[in-house]
ZADO-1210 file (C-alpha; in nm, 4 decimals, padded with zeros to 6 digits):
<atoms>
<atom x="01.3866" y="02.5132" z="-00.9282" code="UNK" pos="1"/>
<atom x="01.5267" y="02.4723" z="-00.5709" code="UNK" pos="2"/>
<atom x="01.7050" y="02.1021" z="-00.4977" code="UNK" pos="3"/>
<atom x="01.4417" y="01.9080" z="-00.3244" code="UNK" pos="4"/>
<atom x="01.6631" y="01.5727" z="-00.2724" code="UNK" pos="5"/>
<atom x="01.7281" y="01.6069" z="00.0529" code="UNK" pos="6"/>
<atom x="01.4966" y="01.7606" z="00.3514" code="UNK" pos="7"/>
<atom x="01.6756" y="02.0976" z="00.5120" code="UNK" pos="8"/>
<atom x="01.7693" y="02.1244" z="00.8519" code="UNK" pos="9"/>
<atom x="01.6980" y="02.5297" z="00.8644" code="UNK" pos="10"/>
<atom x="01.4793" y="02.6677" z="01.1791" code="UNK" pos="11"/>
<atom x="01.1925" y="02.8215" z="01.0998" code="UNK" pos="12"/>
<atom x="01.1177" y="03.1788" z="01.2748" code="UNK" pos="13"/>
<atom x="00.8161" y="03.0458" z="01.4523" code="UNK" pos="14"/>
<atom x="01.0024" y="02.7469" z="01.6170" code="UNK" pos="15"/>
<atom x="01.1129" y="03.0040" z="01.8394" code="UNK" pos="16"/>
<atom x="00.9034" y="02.8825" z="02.1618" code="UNK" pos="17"/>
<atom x="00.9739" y="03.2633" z="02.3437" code="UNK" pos="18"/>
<atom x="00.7929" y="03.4328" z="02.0468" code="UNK" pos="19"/>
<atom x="00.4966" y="03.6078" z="02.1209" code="UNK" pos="20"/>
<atom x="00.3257" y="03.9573" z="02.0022" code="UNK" pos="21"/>
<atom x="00.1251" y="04.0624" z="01.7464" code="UNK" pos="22"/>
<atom x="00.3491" y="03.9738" z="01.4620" code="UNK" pos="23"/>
<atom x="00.3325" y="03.5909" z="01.5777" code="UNK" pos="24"/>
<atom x="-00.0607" y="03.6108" z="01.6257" code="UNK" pos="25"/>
<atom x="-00.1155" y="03.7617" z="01.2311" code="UNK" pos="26"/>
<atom x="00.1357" y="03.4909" z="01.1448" code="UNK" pos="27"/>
<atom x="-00.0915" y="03.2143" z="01.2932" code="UNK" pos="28"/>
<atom x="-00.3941" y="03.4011" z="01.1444" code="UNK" pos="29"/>
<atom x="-00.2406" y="03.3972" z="00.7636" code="UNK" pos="30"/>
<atom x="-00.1465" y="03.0320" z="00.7932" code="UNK" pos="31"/>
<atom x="-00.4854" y="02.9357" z="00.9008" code="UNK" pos="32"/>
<atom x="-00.6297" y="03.1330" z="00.6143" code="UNK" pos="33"/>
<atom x="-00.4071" y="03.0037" z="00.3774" code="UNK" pos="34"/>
<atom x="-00.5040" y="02.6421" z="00.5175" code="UNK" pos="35"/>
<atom x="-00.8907" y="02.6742" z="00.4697" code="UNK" pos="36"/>
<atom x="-00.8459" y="02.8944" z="00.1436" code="UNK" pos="37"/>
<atom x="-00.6560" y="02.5421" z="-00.0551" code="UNK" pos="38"/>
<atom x="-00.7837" y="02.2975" z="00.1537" code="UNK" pos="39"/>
<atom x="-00.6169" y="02.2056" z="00.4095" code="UNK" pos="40"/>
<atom x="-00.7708" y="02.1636" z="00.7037" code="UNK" pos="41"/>
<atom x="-01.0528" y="01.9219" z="00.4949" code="UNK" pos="42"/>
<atom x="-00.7983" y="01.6782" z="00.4696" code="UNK" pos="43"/>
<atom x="-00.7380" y="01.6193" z="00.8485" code="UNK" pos="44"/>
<atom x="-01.0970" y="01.5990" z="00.8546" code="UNK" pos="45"/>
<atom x="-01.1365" y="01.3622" z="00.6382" code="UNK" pos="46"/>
<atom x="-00.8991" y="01.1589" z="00.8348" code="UNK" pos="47"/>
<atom x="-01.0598" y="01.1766" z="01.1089" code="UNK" pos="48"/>
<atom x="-01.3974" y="01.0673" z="00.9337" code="UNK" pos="49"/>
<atom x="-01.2162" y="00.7831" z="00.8450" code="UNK" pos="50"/>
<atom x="-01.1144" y="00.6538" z="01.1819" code="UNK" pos="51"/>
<atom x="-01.4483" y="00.8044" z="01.3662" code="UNK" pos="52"/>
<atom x="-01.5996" y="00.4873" z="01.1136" code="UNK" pos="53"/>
<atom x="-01.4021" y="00.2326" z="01.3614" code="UNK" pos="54"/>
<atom x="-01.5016" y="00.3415" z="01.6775" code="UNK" pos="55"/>
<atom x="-01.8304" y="00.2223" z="01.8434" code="UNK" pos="56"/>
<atom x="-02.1178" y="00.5142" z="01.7680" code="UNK" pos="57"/>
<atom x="-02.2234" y="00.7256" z="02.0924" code="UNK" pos="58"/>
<atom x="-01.9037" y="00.7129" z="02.2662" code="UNK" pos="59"/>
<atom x="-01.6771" y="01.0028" z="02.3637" code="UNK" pos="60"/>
<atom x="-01.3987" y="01.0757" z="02.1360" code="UNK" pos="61"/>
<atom x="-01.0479" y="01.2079" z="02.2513" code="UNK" pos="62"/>
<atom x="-00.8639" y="01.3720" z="01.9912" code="UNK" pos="63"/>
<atom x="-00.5463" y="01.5777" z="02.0848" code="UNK" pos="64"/>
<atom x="-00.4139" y="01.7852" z="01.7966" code="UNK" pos="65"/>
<atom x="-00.0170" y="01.7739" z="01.8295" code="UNK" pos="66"/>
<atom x="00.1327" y="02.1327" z="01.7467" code="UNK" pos="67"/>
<atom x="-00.1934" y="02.2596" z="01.7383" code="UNK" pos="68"/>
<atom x="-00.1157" y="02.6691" z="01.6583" code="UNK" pos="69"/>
<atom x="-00.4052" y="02.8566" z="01.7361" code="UNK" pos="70"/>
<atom x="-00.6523" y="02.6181" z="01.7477" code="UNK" pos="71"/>
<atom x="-00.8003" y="02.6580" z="01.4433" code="UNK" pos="72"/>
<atom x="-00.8119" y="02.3056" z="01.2979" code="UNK" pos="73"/>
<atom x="-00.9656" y="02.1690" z="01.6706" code="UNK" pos="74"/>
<atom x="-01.2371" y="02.5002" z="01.6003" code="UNK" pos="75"/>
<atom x="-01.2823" y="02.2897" z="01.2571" code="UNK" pos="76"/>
<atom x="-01.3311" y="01.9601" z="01.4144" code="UNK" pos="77"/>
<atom x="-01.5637" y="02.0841" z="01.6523" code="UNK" pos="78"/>
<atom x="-01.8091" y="02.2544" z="01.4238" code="UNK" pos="79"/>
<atom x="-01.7911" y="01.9116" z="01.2056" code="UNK" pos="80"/>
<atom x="-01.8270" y="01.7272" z="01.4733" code="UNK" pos="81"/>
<atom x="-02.1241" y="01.9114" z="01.6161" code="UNK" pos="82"/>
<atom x="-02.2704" y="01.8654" z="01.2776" code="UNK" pos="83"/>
<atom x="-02.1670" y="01.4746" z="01.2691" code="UNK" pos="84"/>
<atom x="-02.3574" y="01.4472" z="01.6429" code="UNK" pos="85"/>
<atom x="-02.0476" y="01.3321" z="01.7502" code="UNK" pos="86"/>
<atom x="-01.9336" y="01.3154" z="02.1653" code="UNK" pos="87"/>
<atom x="-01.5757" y="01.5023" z="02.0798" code="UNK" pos="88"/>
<atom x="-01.3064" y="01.5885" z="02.3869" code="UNK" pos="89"/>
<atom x="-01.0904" y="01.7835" z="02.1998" code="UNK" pos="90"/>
<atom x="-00.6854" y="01.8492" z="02.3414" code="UNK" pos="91"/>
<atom x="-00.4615" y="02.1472" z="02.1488" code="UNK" pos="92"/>
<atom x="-00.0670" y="02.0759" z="02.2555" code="UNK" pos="93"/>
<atom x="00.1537" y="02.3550" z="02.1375" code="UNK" pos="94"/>
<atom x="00.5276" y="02.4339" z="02.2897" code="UNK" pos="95"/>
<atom x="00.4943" y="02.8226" z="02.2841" code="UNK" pos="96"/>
<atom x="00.2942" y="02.9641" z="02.6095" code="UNK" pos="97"/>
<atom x="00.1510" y="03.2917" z="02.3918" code="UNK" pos="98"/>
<atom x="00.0310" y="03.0608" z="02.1024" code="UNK" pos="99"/>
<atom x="-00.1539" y="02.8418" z="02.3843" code="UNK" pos="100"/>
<atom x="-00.3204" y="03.1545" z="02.5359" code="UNK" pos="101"/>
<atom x="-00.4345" y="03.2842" z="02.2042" code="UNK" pos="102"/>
<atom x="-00.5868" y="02.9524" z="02.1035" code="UNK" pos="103"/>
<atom x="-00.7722" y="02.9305" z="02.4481" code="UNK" pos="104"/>
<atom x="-00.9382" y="03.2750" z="02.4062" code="UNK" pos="105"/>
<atom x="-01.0236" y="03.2288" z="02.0311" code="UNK" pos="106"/>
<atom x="-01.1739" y="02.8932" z="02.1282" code="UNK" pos="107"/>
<atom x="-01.4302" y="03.0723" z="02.4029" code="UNK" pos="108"/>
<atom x="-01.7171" y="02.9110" z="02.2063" code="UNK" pos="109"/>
<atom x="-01.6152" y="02.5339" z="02.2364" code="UNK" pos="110"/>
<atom x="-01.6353" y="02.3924" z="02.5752" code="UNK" pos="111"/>
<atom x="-01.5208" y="02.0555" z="02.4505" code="UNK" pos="112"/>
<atom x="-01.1838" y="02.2280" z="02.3332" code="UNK" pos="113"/>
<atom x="-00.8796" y="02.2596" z="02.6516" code="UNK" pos="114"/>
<atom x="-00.5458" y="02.3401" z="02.5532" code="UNK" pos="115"/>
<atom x="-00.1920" y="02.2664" z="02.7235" code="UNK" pos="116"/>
<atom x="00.1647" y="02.4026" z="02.6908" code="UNK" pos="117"/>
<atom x="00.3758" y="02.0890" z="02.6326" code="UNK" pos="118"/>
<atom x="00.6770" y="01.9919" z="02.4742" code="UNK" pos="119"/>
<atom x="00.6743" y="01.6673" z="02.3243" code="UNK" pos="120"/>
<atom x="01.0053" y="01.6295" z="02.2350" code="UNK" pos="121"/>
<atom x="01.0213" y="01.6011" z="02.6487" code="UNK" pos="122"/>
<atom x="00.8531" y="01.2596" z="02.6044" code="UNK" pos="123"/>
<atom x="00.4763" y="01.1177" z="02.6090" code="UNK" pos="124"/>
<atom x="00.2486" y="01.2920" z="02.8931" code="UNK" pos="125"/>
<atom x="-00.0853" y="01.2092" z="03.0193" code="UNK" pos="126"/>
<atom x="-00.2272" y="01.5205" z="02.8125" code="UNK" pos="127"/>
<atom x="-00.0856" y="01.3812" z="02.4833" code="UNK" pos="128"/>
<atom x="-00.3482" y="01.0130" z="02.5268" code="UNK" pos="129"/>
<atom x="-00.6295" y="01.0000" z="02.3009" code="UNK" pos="130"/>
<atom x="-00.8057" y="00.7972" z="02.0872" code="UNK" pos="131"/>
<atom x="-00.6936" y="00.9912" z="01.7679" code="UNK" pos="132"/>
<atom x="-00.4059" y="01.1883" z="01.7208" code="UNK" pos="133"/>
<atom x="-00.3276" y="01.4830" z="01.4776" code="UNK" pos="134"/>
<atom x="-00.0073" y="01.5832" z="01.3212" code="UNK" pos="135"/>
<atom x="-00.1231" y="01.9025" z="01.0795" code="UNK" pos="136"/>
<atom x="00.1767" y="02.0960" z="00.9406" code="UNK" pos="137"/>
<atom x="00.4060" y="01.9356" z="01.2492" code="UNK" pos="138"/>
<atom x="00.6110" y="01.6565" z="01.2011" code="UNK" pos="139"/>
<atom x="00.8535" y="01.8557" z="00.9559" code="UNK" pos="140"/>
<atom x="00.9407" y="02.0882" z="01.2486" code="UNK" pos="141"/>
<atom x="01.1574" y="01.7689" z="01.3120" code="UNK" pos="142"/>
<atom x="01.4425" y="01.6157" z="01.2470" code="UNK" pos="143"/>
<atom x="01.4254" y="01.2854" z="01.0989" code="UNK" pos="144"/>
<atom x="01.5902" y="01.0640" z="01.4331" code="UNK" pos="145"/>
<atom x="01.3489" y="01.3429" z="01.6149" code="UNK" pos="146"/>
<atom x="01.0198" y="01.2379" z="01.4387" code="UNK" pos="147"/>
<atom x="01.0869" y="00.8204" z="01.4440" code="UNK" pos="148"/>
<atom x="01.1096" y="00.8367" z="01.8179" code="UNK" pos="149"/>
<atom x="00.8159" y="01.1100" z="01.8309" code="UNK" pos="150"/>
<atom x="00.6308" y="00.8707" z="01.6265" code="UNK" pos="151"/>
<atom x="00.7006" y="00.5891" z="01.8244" code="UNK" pos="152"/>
<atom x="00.5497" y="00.7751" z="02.1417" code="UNK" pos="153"/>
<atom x="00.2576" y="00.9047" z="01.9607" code="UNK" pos="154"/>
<atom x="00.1676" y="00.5157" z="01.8134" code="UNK" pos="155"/>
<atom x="00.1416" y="00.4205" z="02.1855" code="UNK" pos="156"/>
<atom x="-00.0871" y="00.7389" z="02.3479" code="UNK" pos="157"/>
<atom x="-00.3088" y="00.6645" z="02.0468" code="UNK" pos="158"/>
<atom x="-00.5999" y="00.4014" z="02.0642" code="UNK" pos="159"/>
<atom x="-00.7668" y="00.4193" z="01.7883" code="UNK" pos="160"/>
<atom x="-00.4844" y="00.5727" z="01.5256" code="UNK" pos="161"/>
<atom x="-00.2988" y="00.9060" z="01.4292" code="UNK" pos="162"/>
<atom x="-00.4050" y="01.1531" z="01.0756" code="UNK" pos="163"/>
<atom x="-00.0826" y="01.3066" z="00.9736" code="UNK" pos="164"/>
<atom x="-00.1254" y="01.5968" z="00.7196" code="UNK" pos="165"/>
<atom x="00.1744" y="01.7696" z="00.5943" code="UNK" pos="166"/>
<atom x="00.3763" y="01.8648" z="00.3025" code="UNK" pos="167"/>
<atom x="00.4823" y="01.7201" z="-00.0538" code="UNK" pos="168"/>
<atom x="00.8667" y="01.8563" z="-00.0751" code="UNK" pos="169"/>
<atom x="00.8358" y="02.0165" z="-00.4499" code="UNK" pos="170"/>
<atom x="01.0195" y="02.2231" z="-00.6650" code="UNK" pos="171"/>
<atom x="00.6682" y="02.3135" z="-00.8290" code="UNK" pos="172"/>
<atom x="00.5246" y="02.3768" z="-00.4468" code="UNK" pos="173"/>
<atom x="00.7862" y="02.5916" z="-00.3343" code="UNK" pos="174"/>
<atom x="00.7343" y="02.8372" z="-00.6641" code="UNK" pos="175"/>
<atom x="00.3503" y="02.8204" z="-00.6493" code="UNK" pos="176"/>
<atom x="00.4023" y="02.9344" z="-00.2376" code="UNK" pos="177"/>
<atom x="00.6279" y="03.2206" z="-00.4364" code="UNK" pos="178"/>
<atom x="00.3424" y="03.3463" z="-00.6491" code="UNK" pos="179"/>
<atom x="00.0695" y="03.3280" z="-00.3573" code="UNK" pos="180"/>
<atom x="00.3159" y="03.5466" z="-00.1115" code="UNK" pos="181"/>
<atom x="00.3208" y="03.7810" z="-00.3962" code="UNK" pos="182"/>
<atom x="-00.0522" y="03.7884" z="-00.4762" code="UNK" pos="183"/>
<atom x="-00.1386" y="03.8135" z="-00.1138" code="UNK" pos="184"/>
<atom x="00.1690" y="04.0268" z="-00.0038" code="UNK" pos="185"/>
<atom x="00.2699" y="03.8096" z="00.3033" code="UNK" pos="186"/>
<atom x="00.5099" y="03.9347" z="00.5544" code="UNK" pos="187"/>
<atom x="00.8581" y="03.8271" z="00.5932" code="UNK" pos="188"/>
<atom x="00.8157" y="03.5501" z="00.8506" code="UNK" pos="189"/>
<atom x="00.5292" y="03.4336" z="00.7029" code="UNK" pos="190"/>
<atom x="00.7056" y="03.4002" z="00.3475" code="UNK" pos="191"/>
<atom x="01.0382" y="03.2768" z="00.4957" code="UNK" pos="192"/>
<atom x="00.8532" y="03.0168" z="00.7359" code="UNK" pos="193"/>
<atom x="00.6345" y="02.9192" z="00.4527" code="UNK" pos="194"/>
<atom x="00.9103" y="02.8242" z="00.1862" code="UNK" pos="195"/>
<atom x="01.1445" y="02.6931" z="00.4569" code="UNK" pos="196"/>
<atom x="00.8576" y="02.4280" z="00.5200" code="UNK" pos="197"/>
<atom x="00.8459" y="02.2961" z="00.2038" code="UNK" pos="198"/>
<atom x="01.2369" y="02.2266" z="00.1938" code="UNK" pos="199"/>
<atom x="01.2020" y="02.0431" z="00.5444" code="UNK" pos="200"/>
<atom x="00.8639" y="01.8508" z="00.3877" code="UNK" pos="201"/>
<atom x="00.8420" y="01.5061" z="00.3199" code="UNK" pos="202"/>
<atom x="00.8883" y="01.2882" z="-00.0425" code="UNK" pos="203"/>
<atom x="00.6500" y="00.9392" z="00.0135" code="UNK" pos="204"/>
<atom x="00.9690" y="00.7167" z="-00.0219" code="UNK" pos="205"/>
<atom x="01.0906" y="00.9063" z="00.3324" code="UNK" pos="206"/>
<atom x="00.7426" y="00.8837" z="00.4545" code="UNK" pos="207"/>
<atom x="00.6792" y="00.5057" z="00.3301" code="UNK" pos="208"/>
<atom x="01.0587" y="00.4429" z="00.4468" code="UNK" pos="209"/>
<atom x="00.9222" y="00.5702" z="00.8075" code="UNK" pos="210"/>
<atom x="00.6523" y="00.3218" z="00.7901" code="UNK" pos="211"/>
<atom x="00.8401" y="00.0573" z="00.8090" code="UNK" pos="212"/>
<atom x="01.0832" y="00.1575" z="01.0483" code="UNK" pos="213"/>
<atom x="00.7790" y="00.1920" z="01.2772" code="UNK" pos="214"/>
<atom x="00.6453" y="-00.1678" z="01.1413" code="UNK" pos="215"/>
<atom x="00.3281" y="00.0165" z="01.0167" code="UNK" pos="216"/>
<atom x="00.0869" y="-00.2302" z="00.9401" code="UNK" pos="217"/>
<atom x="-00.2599" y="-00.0606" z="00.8562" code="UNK" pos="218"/>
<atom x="-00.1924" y="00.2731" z="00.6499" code="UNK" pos="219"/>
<atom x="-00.3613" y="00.5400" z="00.3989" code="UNK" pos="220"/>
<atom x="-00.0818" y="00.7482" z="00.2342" code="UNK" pos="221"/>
<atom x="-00.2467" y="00.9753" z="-00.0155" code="UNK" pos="222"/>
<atom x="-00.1219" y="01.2443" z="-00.2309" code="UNK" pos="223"/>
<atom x="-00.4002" y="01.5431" z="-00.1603" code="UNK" pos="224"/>
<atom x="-00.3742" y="01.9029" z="-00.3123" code="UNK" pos="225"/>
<atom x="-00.2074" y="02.1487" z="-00.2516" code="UNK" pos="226"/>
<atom x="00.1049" y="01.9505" z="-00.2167" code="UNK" pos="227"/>
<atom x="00.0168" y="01.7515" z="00.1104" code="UNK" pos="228"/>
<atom x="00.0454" y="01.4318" z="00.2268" code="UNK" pos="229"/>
<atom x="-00.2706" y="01.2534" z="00.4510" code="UNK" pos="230"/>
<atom x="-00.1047" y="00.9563" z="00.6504" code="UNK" pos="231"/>
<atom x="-00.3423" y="00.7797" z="00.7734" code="UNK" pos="232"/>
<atom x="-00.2271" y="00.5020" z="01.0612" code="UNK" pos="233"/>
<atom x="-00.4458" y="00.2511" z="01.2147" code="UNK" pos="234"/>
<atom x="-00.3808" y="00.1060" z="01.5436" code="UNK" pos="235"/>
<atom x="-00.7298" y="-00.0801" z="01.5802" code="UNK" pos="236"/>
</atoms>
């Protein structure tokens, strides 16, 4: 089993913020499979769900997904919230211009769904304000000094609260992601940006540890399968 102590520091290939092509788009395609095939994406959901309880029926909704890929956990929310009735305004921020146009055109269908090419490590922007703010699969792109003042930032452009949803740094994890690039022959980045995520992941102690750094007050942490965290912060 790999040594899971300590969260890596190694970039993955997709942090690359130039990449674009096809390669990148089937990598953002497998990720997103992978995502609904174990899960994934339900448990941001059900975050959401969670929060959408506090706020006053009928309203409008702002949630900005943080790192948002190409789009397909906003495509998620909006078909849920369609179903739900719900009055969603729905913001994708990514860093890398190609994934931002892809996301755009696959979201043709949802009016309610505008995208942006931002860099939040830049600092808090007007586009980055909502009422609920997602983290799926993004805060371990970061370095630990990186994500307490990112979280910092995104406590204060979020009204309501923020759903993070990312991953359980496991020995097991990393050599059940072995097996699935294996049974469903995943290409090299995909495989290499895959295990590398689990190493930067997150143990609760860090993420509980984080907490209180950022004088957390109302919280969910919850281990969910497959090997993910859903952080659930209240600011109401």
């Amino acid at each position: 089993m790999p040594d899971t102590s300590q969260r890596i520091l190694a970039p993955e290939i997709m942090d690359d913020f130039s990449m674009e092509g096809e390669r990148l788009q089937r990598a953002l395609e497998k990720i997103a499979q992978i995502n609904r095939r174990l899960g994934g994406n339900r448990i941001t959901v059900k975050g959401v769900d969670m929060l959408m309880r506090h706020l006053p029926p009928g309203r409008e909704v702002r949630i900005v997904d943080i790192g948002c890929g190409n789009g397909d956990m906003l495509r998620t929310l909006a078909e849920h919230g369609r179903k739900k009735q719900w009055k969603l305004r729905l913001t994708g921020i990514d860093a890398n211009p190609f994934t931002v146009r892809l996301a755009g055109e696959l979201s043709a269908d949802f009016p309610e769904i505008t995208y942006h090419c931002l860099d939040v490590t830049q600092g808090p922007v007007p586009e980055m304000e909502g009422d609920i703010l997602l983290l799926t699969l993004t805060l371990h792109h970061f370095t630990d000094p990186e994500i307490l003042a990112l979280m910092q930032h995104f406590r204060r452009c979020a009204s309501a609260g923020i759903v993070v949803n990312d991953l359980h740094r496991s020995g097991l994890a990393y050599r059940l992601f072995q097996l699935l690039c294996y049974a469903l022959r995943l290409e090299e980045m995909t495989r290499y940006d895959g295990l590398t995520s689990i190493m930067r992941g997150f143990k609760r102690s860090e993420l509980m540890q984080l907490s209180q750094k950022l004088n957390i007050r109302r919280q969910s942490l919850r281990w969910k399968w497959a090997f993910r965290y859903q952080w659930i912060i209240s600011n109401l």
